[in-house]
N, C-alpha and C positions, 0 to 999 in steps of 0.2 A: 388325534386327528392328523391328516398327512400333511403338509410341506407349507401350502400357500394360506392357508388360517392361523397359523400357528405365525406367519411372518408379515401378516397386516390384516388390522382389524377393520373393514368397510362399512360396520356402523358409526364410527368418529366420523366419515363426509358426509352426512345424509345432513346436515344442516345447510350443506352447498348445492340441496336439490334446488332450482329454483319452476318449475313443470313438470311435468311426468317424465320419470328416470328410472336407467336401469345400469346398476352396476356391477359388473362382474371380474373376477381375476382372475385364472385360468391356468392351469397347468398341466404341459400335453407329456408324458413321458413315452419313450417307445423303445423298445430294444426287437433289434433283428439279426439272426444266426443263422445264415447257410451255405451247409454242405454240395455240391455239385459231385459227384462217381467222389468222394471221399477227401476232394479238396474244398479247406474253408475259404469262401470268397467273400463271406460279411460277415461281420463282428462291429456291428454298431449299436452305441447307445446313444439317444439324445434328448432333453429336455427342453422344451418351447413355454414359456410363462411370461405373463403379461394382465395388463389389468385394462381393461375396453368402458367405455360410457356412451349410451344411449339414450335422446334425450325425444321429447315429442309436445310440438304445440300444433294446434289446429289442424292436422294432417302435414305437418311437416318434420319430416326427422332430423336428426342429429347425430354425425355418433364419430369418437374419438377413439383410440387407444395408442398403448406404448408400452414397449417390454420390459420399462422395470416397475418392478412393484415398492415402488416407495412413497409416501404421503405427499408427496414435492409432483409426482406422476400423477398420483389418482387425482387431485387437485388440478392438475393441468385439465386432462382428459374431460373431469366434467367440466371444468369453462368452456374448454372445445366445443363438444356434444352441444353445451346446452346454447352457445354462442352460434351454430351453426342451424342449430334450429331455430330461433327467432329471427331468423335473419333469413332463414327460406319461409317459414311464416309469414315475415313482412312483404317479402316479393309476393312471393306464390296467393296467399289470402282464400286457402284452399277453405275455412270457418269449418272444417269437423269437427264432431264431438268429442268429448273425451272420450278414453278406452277405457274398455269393461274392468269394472275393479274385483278384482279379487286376490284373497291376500291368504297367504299359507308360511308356514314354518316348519322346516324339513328337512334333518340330519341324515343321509345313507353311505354312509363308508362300507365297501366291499372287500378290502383290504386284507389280507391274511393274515392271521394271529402265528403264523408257522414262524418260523426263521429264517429270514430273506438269502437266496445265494449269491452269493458273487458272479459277475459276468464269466468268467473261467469255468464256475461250479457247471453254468447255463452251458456255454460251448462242448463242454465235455461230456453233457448229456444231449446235446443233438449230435455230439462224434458217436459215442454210442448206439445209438438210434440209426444210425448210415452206416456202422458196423454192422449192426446184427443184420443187415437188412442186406446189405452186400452178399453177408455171409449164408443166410439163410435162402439166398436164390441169386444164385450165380449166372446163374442164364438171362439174366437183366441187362439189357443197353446201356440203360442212365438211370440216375436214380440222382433223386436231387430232395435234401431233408432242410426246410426252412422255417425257425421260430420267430412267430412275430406276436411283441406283447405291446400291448397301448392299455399305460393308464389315462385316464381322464378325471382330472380334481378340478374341479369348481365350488368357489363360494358368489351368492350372489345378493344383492339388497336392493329393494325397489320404493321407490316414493310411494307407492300405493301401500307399503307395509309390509312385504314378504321378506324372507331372508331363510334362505337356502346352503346350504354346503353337501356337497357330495363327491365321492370317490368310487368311478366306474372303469374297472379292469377289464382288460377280454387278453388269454393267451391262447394262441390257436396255433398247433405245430401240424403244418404244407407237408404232406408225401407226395410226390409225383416218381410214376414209374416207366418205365418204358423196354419195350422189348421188340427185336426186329422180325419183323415179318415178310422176306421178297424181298428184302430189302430196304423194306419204307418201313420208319419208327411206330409203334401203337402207343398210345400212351393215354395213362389215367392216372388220376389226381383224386386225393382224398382230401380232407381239413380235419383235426382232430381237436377237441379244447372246447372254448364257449369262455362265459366268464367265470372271473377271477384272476387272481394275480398267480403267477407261474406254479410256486410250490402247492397254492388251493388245488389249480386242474390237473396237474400230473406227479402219479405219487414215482416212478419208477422208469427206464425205459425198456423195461419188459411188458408193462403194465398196455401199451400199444399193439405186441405183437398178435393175439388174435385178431384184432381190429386188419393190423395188415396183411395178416394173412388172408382173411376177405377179400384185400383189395387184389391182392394181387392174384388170388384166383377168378375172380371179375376180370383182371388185365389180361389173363392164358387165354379165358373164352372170348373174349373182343378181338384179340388175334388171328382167333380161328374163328373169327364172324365172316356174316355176309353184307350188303347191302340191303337197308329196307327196300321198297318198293316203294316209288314218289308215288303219290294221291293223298286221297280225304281215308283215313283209317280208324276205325277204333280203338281207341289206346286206353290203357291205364295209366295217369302220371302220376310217380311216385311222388311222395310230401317236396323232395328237395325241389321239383320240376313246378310241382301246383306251387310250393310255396314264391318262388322268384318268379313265376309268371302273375301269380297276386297283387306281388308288390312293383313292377315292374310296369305290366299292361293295365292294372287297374289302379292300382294303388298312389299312382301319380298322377292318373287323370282326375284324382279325387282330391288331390290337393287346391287350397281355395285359393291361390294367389294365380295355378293353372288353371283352375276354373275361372276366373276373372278375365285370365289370357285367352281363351277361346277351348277350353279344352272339351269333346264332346259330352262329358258328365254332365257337364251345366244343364244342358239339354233335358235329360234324361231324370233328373230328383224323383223322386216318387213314383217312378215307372217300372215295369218288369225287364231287367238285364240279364237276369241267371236265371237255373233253374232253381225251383223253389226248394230243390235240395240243397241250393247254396247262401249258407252265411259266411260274413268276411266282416272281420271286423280288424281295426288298429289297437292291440294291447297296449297303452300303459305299461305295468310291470309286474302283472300276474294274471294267467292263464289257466283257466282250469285248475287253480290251485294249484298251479306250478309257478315259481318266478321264472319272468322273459328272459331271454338273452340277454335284452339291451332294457334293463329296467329304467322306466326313468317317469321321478315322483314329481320332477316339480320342472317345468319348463324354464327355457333361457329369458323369458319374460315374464318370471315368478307365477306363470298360473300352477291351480294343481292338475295335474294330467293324468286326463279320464279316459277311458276305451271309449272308442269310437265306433259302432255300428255301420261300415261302410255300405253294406248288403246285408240285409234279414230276408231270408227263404224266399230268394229271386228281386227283391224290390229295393233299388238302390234310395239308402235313406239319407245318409249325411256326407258331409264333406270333410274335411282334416282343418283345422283352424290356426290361426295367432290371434292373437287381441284386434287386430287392424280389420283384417278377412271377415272377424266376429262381428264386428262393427258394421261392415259393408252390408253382411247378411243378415243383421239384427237377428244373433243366435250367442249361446254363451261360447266364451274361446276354448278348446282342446284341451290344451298341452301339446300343443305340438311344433314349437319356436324352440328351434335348437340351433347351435352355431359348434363349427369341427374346433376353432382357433379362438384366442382371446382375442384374435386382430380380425375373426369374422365377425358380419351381424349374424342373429336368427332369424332364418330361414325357415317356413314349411316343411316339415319333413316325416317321415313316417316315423314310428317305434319299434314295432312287434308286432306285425302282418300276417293274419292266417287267416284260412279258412277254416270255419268248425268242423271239428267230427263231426259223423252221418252215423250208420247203423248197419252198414256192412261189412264183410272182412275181407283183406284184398284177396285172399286166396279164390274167396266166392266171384269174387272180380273178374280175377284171370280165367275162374272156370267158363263163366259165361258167355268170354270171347271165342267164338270159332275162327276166324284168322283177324289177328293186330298184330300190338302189342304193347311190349309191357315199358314204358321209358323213365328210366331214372337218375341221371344224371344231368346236371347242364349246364352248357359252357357258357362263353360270352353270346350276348345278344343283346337287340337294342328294342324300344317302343315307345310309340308315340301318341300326343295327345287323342288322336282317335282311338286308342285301344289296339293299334294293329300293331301284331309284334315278329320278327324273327327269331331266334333263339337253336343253340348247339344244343346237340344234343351228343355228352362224350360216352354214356354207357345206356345200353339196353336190350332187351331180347322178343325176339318172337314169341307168340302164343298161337299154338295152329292146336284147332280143338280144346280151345280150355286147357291145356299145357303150355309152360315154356319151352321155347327151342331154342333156336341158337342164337349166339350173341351176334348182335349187330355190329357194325363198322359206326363211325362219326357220320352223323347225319345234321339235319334242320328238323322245325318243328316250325310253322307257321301260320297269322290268321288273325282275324279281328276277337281279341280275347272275350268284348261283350258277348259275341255272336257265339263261340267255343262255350263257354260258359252256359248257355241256353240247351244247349245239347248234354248237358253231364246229367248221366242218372244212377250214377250208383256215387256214394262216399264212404269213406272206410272208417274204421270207428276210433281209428286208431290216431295219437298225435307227435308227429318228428318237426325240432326247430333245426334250417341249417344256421351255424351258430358265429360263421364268418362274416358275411353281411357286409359289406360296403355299400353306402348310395352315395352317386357323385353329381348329384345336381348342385352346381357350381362349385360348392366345396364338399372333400367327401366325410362322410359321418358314418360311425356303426349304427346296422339295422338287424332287426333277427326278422326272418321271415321262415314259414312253414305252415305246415298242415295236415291236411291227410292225404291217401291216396284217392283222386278221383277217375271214375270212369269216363271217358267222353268222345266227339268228334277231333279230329286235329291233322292238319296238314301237315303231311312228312313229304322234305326235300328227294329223298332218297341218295344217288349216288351223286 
């Protein structure tokens, strides 16, 4: 087992539970490498570790930590925690119930059985990877090659009885490309990786080079693109597009601490949202008999963590939980209390977001359009508790008669996602995670989000 189990055991304090408690130690490791046109500008490692206590009486919390892990610290921590909750307890005299008990025991180390490299070994396979890439299209502006790995170790043990340890990797090596068009830069971005630790996801750096050859025949045609045309159009959005608009426009309105805060889901439980071609649900840690990008078995508040049902074939059914939320809504909790840092709490947050395959193929898709198109890429954008969202869109192409035509320029994509969702009638049969994922509500955390291709309505910016 990796670093922080092996250097304090968190079953010796469970005697200094003195209320409902949760103890965790934490360790964030991260190493980032990148290349800019063939100069290295980052060569960082860094490791974050710490041990946190959260404490709960009558609806009043508690919660402590401190970055060393020593028996002298976790001893502090929970007198803190648990001191600071009796003590809002006694003000506050909020008299809730206890939280839902449930209690689980749960080993997953992701870890690589390979032979770890050295930081050097690393650097000189993303110099590689900017060589060949230099070398194989010269006709390129910028080219910028960036690896970033995040391990995340957690051991955790709860006065309800659960005790947890786990070790969740993700290495994802950044391409971004660029090439000058008139003058003005084009540029597109790939993400390569998913989880595991560096030598799991990449055996080679040749082993990339179809992959960017892809991209950068994507990057020639977006050069020589056009401008969509603003309006309401028929598009197909590719899995990476449906997937971040999932988890983004719906997927947080369904959060129950936003739903408490006014989010319009509240509203809406048990009503028709999508089309009944659409399911959505929150993976846990296995999909179709695949593992998720971002598996995760046993939450930051020891529950075990279940798939969530967020939509069944148009009818939005549940909401995303913690033990508290569960409480409020007298329903059993998620799994879905995760915290990024030992020095954060857990928070709401999603897992592994998609939409189910459908039963069509995208090609049938595309044929069916006589003028859209096809969008698959996207950038930054934002969405709010109504479901209204904007969102880039960095790569895509025309479809005039059931073919593709030419690539587009950077557009928007815009629109109340409930409403967009109502209009989808075709889904594709097929399933893609994108496997990079960040959510930054308040603090950020790895998510995997994807899906398939859906057909549907969607506001495009144009130029």
């Amino acid at each position: 087992m990796g670093g922080i189990a092996g250097r304090i055991d968190l079953t010796k304090f469970t005697g200094l539970f003195k209320t409902y408690t949760e103890l965790r130690a934490q360790e964030n490791s991260i190493t980032q490498i990148m290349f800019v046109k063939g100069n290295n500008v980052a060569n960082v490692r860094s490791v974050t570790s710490g041990v946190s206590a959260r404490a709960y009486k009558n609806g009043a919390w508690g919660f402590a930590s401190s970055p060393a892990l020593t028996p002298e610290a976790v001893s502090l921590v929970l007198q803190v925690a648990t001191e600071n909750a009796l003590f809002l307890d006694a003000k506050e005299q909020k008299g809730k119930a206890p939280l839902p008990l449930q209690t689980i025991s749960s080993v997953n180390d992701f870890s690589t059985k390979k032979p770890r490299l050295s930081q050097k070994e690393l650097l000189d396979f993303v110099r590689q990877i900017d060589a060949d890439i230099a070398r194989r299209y010269p006709n390129l502006a910028s080219r910028t090659v960036t690896l970033n790995c995040l391990d995340m170790e957690k051991t955790l043990v709860t006065s309800d009885g659960s005790h947890s340890h786990s070790l969740i990797p993700r290495s994802n090596l950044s391409v971004i490309l660029s090439l000058e068009k008139d003058g003005q830069p084009v540029e597109l971005a790939e993400v390569y990786g998913g989880l595991g630790q560096f030598e799991h996801v990449f055996d080679s750096p040749s082993s990339l080079d179809e992959a960017i050859d892809r991209q950068f025949e994507h990057l020639s045609k977006k050069s020589e693109g056009v401008y969509p045309k603003a309006g309401m159009h028929t598009c197909v959005l590719d899995a990476n597009l449906a997937g971040i608009l999932a988890h983004e426009a719906i997927g947080h309105t369904c959060e129950a601490d936003l739903v408490r805060g006014g989010s319009v889901a509240g509203e809406w439980i048990g009503k028709q949202v999508a089309s009944p071609l659409v399911t959505l649900v929150d993976f846990a840690n296995t999909a179709l008999g695949e593992r998720c990008p971002v598996p995760v078995y046993v939450d930051d508040e020891g529950t075990p963590a279940q798939d969530v049902v967020i939509i069944e074939k148009g009818v939005l059914k549940s909401f995303l939980h913690d033990k508290e939320s569960a409480l409020y809504f007298g329903v059993a909790p998620t799994g879905n209390a995760r915290a990024f840092q030992f020095s954060d709490e857990p928070l709401i947050r999603m897992r592994n977001t998609a939409i189910l395959p459908g039963e069509s193929q995208l090609e049938d898709m595309i044929a069916s359009i006589e003028d859209g198109y096809y969008l698959m890429k996207p950038g930054n954008g934002q969405a709010d508790l109504t479901s209204e969202f904007m969102f880039a869109v960095n790569l895509g192409y025309e479809i005039k008669n059931g073919k593709l035509g030419r690539a587009i320029k950077d557009t928007t994509i815009s629109g109340i996602a409930f409403d967009m969702l109502k209009t989808v009638s075709m889904v594709s049969a097929d399933m893609k995670w994108l496997n990079a994922g960040m959510c930054g509500k308040k603090q950020p955390i790895p998510v995997g989000m994807g899906g398939p291709a859906i057909k549907c309505q969607v506001k495009i910016g144009g130029r």
